[in-house]
SERO-4910 file (N, C-alpha, C, O; in steps of 0.05 Angstrom, whole numbers):
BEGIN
 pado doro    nc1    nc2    nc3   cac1   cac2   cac3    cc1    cc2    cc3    oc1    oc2    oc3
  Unk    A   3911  -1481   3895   3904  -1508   3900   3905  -1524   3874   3897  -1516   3852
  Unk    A   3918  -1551   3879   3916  -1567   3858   3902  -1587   3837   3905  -1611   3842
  Unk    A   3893  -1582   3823   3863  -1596   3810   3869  -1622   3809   3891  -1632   3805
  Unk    A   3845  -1635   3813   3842  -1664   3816   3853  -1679   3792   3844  -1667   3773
  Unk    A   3867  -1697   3784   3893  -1708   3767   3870  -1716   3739   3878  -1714   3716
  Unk    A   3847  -1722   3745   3822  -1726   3726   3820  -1700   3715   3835  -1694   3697
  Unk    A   3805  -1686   3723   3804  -1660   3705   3823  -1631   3699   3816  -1610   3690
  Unk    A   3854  -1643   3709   3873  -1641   3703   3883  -1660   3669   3896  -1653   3649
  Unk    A   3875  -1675   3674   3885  -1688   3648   3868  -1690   3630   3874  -1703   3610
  Unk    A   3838  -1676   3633   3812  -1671   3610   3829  -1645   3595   3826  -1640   3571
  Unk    A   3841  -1633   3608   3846  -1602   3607   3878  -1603   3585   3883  -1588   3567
  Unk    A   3894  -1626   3594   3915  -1623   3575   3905  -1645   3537   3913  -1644   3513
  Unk    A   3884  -1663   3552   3868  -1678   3529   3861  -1654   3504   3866  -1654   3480
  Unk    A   3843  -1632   3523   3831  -1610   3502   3851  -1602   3491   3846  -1597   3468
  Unk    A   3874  -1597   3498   3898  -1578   3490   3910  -1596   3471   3924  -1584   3455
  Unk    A   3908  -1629   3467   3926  -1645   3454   3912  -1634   3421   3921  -1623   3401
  Unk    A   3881  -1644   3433   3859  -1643   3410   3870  -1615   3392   3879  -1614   3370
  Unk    A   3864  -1598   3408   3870  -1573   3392   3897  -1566   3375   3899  -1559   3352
  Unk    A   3915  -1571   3393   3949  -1568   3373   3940  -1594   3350   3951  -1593   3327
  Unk    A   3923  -1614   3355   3922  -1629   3329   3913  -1622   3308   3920  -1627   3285
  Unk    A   3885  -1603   3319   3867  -1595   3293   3894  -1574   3284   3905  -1578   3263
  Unk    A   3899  -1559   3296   3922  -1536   3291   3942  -1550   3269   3945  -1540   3246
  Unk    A   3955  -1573   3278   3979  -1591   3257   3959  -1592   3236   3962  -1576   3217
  Unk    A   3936  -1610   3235   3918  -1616   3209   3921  -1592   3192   3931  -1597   3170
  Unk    A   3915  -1570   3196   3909  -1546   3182   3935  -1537   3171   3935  -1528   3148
  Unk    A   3958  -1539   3185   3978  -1535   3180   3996  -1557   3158   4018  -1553   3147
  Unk    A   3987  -1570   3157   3995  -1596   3139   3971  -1594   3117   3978  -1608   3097
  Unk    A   3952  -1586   3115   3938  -1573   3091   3951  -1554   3074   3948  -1554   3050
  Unk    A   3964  -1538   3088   3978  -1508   3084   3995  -1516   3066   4002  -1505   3045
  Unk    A   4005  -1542   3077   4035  -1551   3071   4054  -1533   3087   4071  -1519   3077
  Unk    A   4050  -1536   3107   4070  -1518   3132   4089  -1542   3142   4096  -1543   3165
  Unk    A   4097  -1560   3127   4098  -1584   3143   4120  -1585   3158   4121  -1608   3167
  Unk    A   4138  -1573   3165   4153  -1574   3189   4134  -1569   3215   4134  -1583   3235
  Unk    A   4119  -1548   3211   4107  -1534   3242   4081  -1560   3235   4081  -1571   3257
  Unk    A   4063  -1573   3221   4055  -1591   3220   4072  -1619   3244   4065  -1625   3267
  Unk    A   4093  -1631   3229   4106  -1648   3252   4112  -1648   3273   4110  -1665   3291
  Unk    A   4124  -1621   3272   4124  -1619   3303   4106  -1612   3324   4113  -1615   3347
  Unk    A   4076  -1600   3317   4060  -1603   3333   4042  -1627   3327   4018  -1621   3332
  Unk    A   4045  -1650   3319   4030  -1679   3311   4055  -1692   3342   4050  -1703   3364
  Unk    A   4066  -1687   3336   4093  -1699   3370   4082  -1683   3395   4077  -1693   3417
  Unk    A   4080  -1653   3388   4067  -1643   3414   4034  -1656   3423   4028  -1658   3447
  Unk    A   4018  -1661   3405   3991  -1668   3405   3996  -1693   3414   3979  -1698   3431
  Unk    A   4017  -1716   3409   4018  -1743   3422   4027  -1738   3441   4017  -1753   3458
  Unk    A   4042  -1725   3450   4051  -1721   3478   4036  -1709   3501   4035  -1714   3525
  Unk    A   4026  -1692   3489   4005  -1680   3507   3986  -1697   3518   3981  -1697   3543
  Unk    A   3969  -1719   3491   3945  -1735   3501   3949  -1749   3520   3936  -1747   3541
  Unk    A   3976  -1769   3514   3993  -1783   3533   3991  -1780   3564   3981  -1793   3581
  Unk    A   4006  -1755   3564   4006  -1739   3585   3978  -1735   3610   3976  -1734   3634
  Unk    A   3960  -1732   3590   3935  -1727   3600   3926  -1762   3607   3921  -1768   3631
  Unk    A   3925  -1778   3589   3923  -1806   3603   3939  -1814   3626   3931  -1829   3644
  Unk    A   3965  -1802   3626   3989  -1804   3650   3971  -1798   3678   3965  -1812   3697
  Unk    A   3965  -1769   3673   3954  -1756   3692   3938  -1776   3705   3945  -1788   3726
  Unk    A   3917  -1779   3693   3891  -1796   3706   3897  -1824   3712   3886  -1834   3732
  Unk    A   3916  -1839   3696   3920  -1862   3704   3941  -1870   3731   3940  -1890   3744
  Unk    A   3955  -1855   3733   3971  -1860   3747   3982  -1839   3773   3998  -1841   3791
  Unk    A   3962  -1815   3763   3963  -1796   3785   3981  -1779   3792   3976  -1764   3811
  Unk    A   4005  -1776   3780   4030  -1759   3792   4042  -1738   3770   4044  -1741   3746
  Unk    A   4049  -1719   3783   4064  -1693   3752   4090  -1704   3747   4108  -1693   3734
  Unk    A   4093  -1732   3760   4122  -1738   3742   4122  -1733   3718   4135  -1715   3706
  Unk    A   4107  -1747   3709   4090  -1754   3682   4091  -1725   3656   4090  -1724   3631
  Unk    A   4095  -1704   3676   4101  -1668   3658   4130  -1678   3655   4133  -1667   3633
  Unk    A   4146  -1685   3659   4179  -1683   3661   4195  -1692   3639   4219  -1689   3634
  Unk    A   4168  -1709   3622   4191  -1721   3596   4176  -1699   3571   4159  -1683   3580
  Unk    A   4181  -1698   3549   4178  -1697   3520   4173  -1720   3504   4155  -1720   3488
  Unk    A   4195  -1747   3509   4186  -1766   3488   4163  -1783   3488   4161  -1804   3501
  Unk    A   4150  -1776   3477   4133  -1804   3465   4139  -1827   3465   4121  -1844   3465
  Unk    A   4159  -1831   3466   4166  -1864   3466   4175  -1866   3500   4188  -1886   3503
  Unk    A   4171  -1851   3522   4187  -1858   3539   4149  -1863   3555   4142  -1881   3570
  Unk    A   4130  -1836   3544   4107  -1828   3555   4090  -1864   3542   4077  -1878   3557
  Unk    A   4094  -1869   3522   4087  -1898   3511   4087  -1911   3530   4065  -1914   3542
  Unk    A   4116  -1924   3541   4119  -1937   3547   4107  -1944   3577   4096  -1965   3583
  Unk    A   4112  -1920   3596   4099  -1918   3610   4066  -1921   3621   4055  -1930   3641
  Unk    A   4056  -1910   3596   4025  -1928   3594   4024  -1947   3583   4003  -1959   3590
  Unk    A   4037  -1961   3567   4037  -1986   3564   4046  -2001   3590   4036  -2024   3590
  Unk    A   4056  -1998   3604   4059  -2009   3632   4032  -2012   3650   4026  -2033   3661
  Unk    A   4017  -1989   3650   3991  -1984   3659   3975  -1993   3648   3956  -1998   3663
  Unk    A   3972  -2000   3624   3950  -2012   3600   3966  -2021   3583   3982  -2007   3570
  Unk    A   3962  -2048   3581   3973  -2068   3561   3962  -2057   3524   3971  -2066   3503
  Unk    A   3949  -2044   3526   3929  -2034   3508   3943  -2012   3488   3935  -2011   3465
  Unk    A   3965  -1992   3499   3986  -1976   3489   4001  -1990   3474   4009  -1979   3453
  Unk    A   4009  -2012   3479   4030  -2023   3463   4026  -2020   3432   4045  -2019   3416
  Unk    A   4002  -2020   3425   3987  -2010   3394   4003  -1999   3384   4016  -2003   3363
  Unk    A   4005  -1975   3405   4007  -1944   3388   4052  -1952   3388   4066  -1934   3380
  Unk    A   4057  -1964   3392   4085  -1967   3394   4095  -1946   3375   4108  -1925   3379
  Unk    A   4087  -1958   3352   4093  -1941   3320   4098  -1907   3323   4112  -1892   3310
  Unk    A   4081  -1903   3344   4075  -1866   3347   4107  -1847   3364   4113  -1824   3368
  Unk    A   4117  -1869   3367   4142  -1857   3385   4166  -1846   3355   4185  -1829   3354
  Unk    A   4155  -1863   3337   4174  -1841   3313   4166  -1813   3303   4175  -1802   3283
  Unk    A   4142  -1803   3327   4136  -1769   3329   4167  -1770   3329   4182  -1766   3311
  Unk    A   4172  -1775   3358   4197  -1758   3368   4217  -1742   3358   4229  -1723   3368
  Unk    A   4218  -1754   3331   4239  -1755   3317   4238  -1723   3301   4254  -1713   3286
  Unk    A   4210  -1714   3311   4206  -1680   3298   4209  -1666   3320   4205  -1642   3313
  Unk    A   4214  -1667   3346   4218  -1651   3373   4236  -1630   3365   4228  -1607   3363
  Unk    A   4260  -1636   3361   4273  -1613   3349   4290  -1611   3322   4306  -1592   3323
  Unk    A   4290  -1620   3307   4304  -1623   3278   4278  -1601   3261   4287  -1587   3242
  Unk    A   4251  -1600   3268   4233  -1586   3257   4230  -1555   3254   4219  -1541   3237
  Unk    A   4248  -1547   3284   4247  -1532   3293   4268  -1509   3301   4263  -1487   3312
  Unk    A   4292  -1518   3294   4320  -1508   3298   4341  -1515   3277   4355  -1533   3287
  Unk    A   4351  -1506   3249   4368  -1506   3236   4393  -1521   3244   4406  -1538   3232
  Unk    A   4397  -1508   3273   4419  -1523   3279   4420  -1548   3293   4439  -1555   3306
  Unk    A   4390  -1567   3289   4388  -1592   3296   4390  -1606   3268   4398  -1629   3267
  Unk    A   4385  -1598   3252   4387  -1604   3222   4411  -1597   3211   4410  -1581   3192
  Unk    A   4434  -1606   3219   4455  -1591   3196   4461  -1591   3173   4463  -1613   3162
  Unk    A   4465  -1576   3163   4468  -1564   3128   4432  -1560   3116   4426  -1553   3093
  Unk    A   4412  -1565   3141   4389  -1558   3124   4373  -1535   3133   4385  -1518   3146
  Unk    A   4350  -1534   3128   4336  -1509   3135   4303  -1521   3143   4287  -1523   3124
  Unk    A   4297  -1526   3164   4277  -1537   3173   4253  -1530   3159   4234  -1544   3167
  Unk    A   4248  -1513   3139   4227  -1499   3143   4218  -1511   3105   4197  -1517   3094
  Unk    A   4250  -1509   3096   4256  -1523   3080   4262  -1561   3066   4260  -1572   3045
  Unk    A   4269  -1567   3088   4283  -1597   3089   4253  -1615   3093   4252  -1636   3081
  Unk    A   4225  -1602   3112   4211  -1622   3110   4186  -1617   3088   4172  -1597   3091
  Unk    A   4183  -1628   3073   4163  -1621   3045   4155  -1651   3037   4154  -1653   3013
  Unk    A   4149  -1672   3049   4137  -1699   3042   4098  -1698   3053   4088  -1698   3075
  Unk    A   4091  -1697   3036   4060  -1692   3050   4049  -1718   3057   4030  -1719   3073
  Unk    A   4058  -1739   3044   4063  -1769   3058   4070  -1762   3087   4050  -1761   3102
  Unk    A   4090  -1758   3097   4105  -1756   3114   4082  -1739   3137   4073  -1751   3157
  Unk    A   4078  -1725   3134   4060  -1711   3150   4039  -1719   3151   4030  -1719   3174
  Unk    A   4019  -1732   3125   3995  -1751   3136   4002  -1776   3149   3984  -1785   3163
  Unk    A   4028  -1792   3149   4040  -1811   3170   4033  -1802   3197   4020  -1814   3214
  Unk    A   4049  -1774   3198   4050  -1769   3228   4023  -1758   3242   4018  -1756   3266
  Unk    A   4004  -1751   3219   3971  -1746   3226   3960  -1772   3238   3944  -1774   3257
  Unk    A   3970  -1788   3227   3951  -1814   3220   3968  -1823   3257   3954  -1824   3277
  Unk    A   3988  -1826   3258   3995  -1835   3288   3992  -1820   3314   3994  -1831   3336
  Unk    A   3984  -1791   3309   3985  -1770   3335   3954  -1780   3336   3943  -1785   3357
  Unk    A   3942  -1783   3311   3905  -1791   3310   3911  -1809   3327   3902  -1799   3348
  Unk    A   3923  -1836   3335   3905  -1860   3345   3920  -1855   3366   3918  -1873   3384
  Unk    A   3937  -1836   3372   3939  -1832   3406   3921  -1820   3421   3913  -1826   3444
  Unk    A   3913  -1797   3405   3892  -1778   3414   3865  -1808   3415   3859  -1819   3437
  Unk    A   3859  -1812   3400   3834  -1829   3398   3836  -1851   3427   3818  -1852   3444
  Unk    A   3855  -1863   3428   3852  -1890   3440   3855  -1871   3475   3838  -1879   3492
  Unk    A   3869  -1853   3482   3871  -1827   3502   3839  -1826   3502   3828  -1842   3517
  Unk    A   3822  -1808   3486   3805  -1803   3484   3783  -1830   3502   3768  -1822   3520
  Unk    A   3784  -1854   3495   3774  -1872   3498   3772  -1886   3528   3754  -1898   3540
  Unk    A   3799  -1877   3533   3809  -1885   3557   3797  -1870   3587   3793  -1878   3610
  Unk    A   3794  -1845   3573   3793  -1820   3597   3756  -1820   3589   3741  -1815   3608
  Unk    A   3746  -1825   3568   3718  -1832   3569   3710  -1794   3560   3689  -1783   3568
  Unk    A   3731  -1779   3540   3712  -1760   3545   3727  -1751   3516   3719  -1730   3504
***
């Protein structure tokens, strides 16, 4: 049986939260590839979880981007449009993660800006937050 689309989407919220604290720690490490790319999984996830509740349907599981999951709640809530800025997660989905989305580099190697990774802290934060806000929990 299928859980109600509300505590369905508390449930991918907890999971956003967590891969975030997970990126944080990891971007302490200076892990910062596996840092970015789960700061994109953590916005996508929250998203997702606002998807859920706002609008009710598992379409909403079917994308990856952030900028597509944005936009979409910004359709639903004029109030997303904020976070516009956060759709340049995307841009760590797979270049972070696969050498051969990076060519001539070495993912593990190529990302080393700790700027760069408190950027992408600082934007997966106010998705999670304003998510957080939305769903009231």
């Amino acid at each position: 049986m299928r859980k109600p689309f509300n505590e369905e989407a508390e449930r991918w919220l907890t999971h956003a939260r967590d891969e975030f604290a997970d990126a944080d720690e990891l971007r302490h490490r200076q892990r910062f590839y596996m840092a970015l790319f789960h700061f994109q999984q953590a916005a996508e996830k929250a998203l997702k979880a606002y998807l859920l509740a706002a609008v009710k349907s598992v379409e909403v599981l079917r994308t990856h981007a952030v900028g597509d999951l944005l936009a979409t709640a910004a359709a639903a809530d004029p109030e997303f449009e904020s976070l516009r800025p956060a759709k340049r997660l995307d841009q760590y989905y797979l270049p972070t993660r696969y050498p051969n989305s990076l060519p001539g580099g070495i993912p593990s190697r190529f990302y080393d800006d700790p700027d760069e990774a408190a950027e992408a802290s600082r934007l997966a934060g106010a998705v999670l937050e304003l998510v957080g806000r939305k769903l009231g929990v």
